[in-house]
C-alpha positions as a printed Julia matrix, in Angstrom:
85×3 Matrix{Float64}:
  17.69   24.64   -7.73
  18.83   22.88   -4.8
  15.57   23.13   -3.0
  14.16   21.11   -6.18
  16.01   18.05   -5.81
  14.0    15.48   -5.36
  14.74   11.54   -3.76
  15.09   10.1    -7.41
  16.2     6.7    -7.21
  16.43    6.75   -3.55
  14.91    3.36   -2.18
  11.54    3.57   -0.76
  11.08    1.46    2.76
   8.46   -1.6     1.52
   6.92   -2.93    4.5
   4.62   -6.81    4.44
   1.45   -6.42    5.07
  -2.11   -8.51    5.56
  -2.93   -8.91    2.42
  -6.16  -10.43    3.39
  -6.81   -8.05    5.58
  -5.67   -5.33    3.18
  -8.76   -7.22    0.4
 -11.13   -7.32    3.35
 -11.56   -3.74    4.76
 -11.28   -2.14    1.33
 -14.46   -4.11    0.15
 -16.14   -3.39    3.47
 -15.94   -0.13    2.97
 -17.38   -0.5    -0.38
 -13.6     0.68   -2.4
 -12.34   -0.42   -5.49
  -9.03   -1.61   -6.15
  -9.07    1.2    -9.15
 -10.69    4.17   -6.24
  -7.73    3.28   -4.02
  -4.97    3.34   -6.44
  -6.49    6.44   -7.95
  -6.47    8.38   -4.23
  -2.67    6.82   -3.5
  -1.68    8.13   -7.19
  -0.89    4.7    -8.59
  -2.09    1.94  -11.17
  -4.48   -0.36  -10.8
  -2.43   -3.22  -11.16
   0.05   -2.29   -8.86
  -2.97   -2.26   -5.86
  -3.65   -5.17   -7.14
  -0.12   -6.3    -6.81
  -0.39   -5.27   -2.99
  -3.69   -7.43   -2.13
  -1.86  -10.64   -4.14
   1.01  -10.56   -2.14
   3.18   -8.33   -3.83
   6.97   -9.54   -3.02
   8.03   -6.69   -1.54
   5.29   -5.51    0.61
   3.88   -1.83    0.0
   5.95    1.58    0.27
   5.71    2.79    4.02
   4.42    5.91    2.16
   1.39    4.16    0.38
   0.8     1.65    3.57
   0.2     5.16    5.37
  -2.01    6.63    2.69
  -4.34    3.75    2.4
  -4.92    2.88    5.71
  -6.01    7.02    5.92
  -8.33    6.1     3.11
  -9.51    2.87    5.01
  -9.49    4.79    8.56
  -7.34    1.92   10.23
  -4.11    2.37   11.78
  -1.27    1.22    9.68
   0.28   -0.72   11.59
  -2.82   -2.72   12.07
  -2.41   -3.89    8.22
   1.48   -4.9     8.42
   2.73   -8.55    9.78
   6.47   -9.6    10.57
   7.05  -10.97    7.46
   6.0   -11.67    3.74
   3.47  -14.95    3.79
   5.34  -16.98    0.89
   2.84  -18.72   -1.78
């Protein structure tokens, strides 16, 4: 049973990224907010909660996962800090 345990409710790491940025290279390579969300195993709203600036930034995890999907390196889609609106 132990080796089941799982990180429930353990904080993920959110990290601020370009959100521009983010917008631009998923069009360019012809994505979908809905295809990336689908291939990270998340809604649709919450990519599009990531492209708008969401507060937080992204979950290192998901940052990681998309930028596979987008072939850029990850850390080529974060910034220092959160732009505010």
């Amino acid at each position: 049973m132990d080796s089941e345990k799982r990180s429930v409710g353990r904080p993920k790491t959110c990290v601020p990224v370009d959100r521009v940025l983010l917008r631009k290279l998923r069009e360019e390579k012809g994505f979908k907010q809905v295809d990336i969300a689908k291939a990270i195993g998340c809604a649709p709203s919450r990519m599009s909660q990531f492209e708008i600036g969401y507060k937080d930034g992204i979950p290192m995890d998901l940052l990681k996962h998309i930028a596979l999907i987008l072939e850029v390196d990850y850390v080529d889609l974060m910034v220092e800090e959160i732009p505010t609106h």
